[in-house]
N, C-alpha and C positions, 0 to 999 in steps of 0.2 A: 205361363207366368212371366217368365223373360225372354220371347222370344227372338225380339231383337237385340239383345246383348251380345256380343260376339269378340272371339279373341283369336287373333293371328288367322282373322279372315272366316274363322268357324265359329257357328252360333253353338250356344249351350248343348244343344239337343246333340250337333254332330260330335261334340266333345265327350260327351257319354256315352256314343256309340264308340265312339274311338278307344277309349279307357273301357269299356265295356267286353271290349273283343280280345286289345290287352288283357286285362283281368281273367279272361277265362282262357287263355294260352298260355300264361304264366302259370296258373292254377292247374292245368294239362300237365304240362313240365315238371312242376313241382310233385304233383301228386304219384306220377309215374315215377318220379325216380324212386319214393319212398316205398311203393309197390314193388320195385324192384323190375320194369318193364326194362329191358334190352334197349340200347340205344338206339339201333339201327330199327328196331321194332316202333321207337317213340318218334322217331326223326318221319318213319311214312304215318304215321298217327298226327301228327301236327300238320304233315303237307296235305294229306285230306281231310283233317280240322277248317285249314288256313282255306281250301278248297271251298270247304262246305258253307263257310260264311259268307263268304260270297256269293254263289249259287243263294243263299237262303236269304241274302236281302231281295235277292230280284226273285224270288218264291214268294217272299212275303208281300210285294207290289201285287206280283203276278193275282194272287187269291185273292187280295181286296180289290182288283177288277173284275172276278168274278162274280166276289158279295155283291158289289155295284150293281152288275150286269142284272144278278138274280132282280133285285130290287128294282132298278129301272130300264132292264131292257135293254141299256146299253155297254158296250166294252170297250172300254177304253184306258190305255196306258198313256198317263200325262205326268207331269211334275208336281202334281195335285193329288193323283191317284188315291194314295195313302197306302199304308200296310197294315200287315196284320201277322202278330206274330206266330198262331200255329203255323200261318203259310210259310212263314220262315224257317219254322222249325220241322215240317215236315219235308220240304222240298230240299233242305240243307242236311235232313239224317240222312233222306232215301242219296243222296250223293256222297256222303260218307259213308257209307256203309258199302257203294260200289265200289267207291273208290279204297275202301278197308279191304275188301275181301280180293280184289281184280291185286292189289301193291303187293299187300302181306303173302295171298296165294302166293305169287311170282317172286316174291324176294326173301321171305321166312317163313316159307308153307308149313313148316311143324312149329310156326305159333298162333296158325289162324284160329283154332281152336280155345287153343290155353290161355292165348290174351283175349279174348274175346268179352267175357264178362268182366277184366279190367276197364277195358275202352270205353263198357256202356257205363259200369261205377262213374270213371275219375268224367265221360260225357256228362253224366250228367248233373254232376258237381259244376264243371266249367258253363256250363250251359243255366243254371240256375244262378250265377254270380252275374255273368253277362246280362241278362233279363232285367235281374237287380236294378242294376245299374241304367240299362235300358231304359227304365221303366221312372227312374228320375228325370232322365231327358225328355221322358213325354210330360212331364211335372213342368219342368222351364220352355219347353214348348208351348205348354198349355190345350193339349191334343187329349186322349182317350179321359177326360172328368167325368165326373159321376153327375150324379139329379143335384139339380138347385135345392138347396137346405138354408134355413137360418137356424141352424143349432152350431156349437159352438165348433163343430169340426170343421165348418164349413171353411171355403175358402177362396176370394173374390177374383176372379181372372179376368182382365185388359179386354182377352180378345174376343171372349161371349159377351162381356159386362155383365158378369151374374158371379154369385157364389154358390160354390158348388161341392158336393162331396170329394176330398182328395183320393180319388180312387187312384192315381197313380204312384201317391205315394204309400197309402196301405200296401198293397199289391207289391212294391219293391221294400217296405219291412218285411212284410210276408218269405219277399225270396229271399232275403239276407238269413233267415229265421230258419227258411229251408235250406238255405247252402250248407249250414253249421250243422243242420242233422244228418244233410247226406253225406256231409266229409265224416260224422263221427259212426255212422251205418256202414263208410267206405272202409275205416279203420279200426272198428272196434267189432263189427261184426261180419257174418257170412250172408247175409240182408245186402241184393243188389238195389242199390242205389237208385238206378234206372227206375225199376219198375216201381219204386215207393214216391218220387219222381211225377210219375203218371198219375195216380193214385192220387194224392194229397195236392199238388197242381190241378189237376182236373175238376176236385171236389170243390178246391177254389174259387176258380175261375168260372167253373157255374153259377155262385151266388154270386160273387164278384159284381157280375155282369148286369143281375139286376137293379144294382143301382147306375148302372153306365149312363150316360144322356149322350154321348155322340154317336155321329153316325156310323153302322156297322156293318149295311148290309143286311140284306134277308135271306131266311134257310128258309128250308124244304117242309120246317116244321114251324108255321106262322109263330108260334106265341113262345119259340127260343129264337137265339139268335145265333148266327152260324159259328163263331166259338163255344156257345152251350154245347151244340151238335157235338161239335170237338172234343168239348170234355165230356163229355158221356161215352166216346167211345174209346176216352186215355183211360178213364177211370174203370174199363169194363176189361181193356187191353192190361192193363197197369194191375187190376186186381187177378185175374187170371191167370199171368205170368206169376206170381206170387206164390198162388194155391198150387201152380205147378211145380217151383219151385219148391217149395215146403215138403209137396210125395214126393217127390225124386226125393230129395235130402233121407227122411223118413224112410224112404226102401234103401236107399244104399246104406243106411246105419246097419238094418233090420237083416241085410245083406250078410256085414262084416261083422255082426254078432253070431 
């Protein structure tokens, strides 16, 4: 939409990624202390947070040269590339997570355990704010739009010269909508976050996607597209974790009775 607007040398897009990553470190911080996480527990919690965002932009390049590759045969890492953000978000957990369990192990091994379903809650709280916000920079970039529409949602972009469904900005009410029920799932119930997370993101993102019109790469399964793939298997991962969740809860009652 505004791609070329830019302030103190950064265009819109990278200012929402910037306020984005803020947003959900602040949001970490905050929410840990209220949990009552150990400081010295929140301090390697942040530095393989701060880790993993990093690692998970260059995941997210990294995969949409793969979709590429699938689709045309070719791989290539350019300044063009584009992302995508399961690959961010997968490549950025699997390195927090090593980096969670390699720090914590070493430095307060009697909380790798007990904080554990903290990290995943207050993750993935911070991680659906971040998206949010993301996901408006792809809005003033004028990058992930939906199908050409002339109904009244529509929305005319510069760089296609078409108007178009604002699927970027659905998609970040969506996560603003989602942050607010996994902060009050974080704090009002025993319901991990994470796994509802999966679950409700995933169902998403599968319809979501059929109204997408940019390019995204081809899967393994012609008539999805390789974030469908992806939600189908958060949604299968995300519900299961759940159901497991629930018997355990159920026998350890059933236990103490």
């Amino acid at each position: 939409m505004f791609p070329d607007v830019t302030f103190l040398q950064l265009d819109l897009y990278a200012w929402c990624l910037v306020i984005g990553v803020i947003a959900a470190l602040v949001v970490a911080r905050v929410y840990a202390d209220k949990r009552g996480v150990a400081p010295k527990m929140l301090n390697l919690c942040i530095l393989s947070a701060t880790l993993a965002i990093v690692a998970g932009y260059g995941f997210a390049i990294l995969f949409q040269a793969v979709y590429n590759a699938t689709e045309n045969g070719k791989f290539s890492l350019e300044t063009d590339t584009g992302k995508t953000f399961y690959g961010g978000l997968i490549g950025g957990a699997a390195v927090f997570f090593l980096l969670y369990f390699t720090l914590v192990r070493k430095f307060c091994p009697q909380d790798v355990k007990k904080e554990f379903n903290n990290a995943l809650g207050i993750g993935a709280c911070s991680v659906a704010i971040a998206h949010a916000i993301g996901r408006m920079g792809c809005f003033f970039n004028g990058c992930c739009y939906g199908k050409e529409t002339d109904s009244w949602i529509g929305i005319y972009f510069e760089s296609i010269h078409r108007t178009v469904i604002p699927t970027q900005l659905i998609e970040a009410i969506f996560l603003f909508l989602l942050f607010a029920l996994l902060s009050f799932l974080l704090f009002r119930t025993k319901i991990n976050p994470m796994y509802v997370y999966l679950v409700l993101y995933g169902v998403f993102r599968f319809v979501i996607e059929f109204w997408r019109d940019d390019e995204r790469g081809a899967s393994f399964i012609p008539a999805l597209s390789p974030s469908q793939v992806v939600s189908l298997v958060c949604v299968l991962l995300g519900g299961a974790l759940l159901v497991y969740d629930f018997v355990r809860s159920r026998r350890q009652k059933q236990a103490e009775s």
